[in-house]
C-alpha positions in Angstrom: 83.6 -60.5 41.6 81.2 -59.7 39.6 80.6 -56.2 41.2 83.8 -55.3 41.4 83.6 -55.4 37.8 81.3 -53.2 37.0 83.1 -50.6 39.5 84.5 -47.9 38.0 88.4 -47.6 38.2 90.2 -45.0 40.2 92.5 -43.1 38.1 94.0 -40.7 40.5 97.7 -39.2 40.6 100.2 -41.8 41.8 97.9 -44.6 42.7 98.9 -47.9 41.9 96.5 -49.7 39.3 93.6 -51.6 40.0 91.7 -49.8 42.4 87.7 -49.0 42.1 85.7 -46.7 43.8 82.8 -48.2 45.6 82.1 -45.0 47.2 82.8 -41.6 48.0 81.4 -38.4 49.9 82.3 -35.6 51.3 85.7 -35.7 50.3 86.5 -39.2 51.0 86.4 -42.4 48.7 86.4 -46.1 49.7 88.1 -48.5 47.3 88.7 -51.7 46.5 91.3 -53.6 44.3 91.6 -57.2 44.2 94.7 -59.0 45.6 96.1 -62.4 44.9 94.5 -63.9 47.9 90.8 -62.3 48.0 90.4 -57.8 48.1 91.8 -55.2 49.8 89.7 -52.4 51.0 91.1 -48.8 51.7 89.7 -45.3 52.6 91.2 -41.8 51.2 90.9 -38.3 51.7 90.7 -36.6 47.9 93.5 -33.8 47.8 92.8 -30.2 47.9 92.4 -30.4 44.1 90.8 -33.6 44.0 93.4 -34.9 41.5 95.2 -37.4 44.2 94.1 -39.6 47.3 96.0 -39.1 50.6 95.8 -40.6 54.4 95.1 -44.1 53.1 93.5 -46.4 56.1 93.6 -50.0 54.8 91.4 -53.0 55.7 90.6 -56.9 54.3 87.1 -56.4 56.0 85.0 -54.9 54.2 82.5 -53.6 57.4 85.9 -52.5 59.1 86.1 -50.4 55.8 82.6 -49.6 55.5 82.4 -47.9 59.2 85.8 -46.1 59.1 84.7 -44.4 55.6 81.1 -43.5 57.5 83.2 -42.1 60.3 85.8 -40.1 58.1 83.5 -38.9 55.3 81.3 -37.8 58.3 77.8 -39.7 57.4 78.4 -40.4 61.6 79.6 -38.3 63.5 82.2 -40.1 65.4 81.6 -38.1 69.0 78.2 -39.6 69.4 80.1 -43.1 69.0 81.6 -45.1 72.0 84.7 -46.4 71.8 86.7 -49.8 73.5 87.4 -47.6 76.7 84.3 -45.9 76.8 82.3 -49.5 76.5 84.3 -51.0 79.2 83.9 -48.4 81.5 80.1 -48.4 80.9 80.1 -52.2 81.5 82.1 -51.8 84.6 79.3 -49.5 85.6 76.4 -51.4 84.8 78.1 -54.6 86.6 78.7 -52.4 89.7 75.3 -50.8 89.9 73.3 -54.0 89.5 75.6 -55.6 92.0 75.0 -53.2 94.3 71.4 -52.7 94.2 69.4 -54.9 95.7 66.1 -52.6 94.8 66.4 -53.6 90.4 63.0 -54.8 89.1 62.9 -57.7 86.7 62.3 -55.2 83.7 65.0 -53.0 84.6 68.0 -56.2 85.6 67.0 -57.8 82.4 67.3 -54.4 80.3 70.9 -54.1 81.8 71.7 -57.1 81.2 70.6 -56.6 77.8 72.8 -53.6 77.2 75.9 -56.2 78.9 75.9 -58.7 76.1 75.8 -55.6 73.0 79.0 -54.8 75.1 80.2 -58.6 75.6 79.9 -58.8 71.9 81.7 -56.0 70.6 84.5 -56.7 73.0 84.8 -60.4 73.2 88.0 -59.4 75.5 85.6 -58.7 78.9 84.5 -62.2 78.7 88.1 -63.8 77.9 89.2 -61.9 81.1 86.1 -62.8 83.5 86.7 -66.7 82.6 90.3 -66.0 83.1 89.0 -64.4 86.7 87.0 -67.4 87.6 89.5 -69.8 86.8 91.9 -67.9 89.0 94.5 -67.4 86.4 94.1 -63.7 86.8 93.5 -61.8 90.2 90.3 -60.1 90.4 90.7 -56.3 89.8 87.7 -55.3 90.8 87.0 -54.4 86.6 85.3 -55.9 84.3 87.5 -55.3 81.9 
């Protein structure tokens, strides 16, 4: 509370009231403005004259917020980034390949496997859906979703 605070306010052409810039680069701003129930977080694209915000994306997370302004405003370039599908298909893979090869060292099972859990935890879904599997509520696709 505190922080936002000392923020300074974001007087721009037709916004609302209330909003503070946290942030912004290249063109983009992320802001903040507190709402009856905690903050809401939003990134903008500036206008061609800088006067106005446009193509608002709005969040209550703050590190949903955080990554979609580093995506838009370009400090990551969002081709070098997986996304869901892309992880999924890469866990599929991994979970193929070390079930088909009987030749893995320790090293190199255990490295997998470490790459499997990042996944597992950025998409709690693949786990709902292989205790789903073993539990037989779903039939077994072959994917690990």
């Amino acid at each position: 509370m505190e922080l936002y605070d000392r923020l300074e306010p974001l007087n721009m052409n037709g916004l609302r009231e209330g909003y503070r810039k946290i942030v912004d680069y290249n063109n983009h701003v992320l802001a903040i403005k507190k709402v009856f129930d905690g903050f809401e977080f939003v990134t903008w694209q500036y206008t061609y004259d800088g006067n106005a915000v446009t193509l608002g994306h709005y969040f209550i997370d703050l590190n949903a917020a955080k990554e979609d302004f580093a995506k838009r405003s370009g400090l990551i370039a969002s081709q070098r980034l997986f996304g869901e599908t892309d992880l999924k298909l890469i866990h599929t893979s991994l979970v193929n390949y070390v079930g088909l090869n009987g030749d893995l060292d320790f090293k190199d099972e255990k490295a997998i496997g470490s790459i499997l859990e990042k996944i597992e935890q950025l998409i709690p879904e693949i786990l709902r859906h292989l205790k789903l599997e073993e539990l037989q509520l779903v039939d077994d696709d072959g994917l690990e979703l």
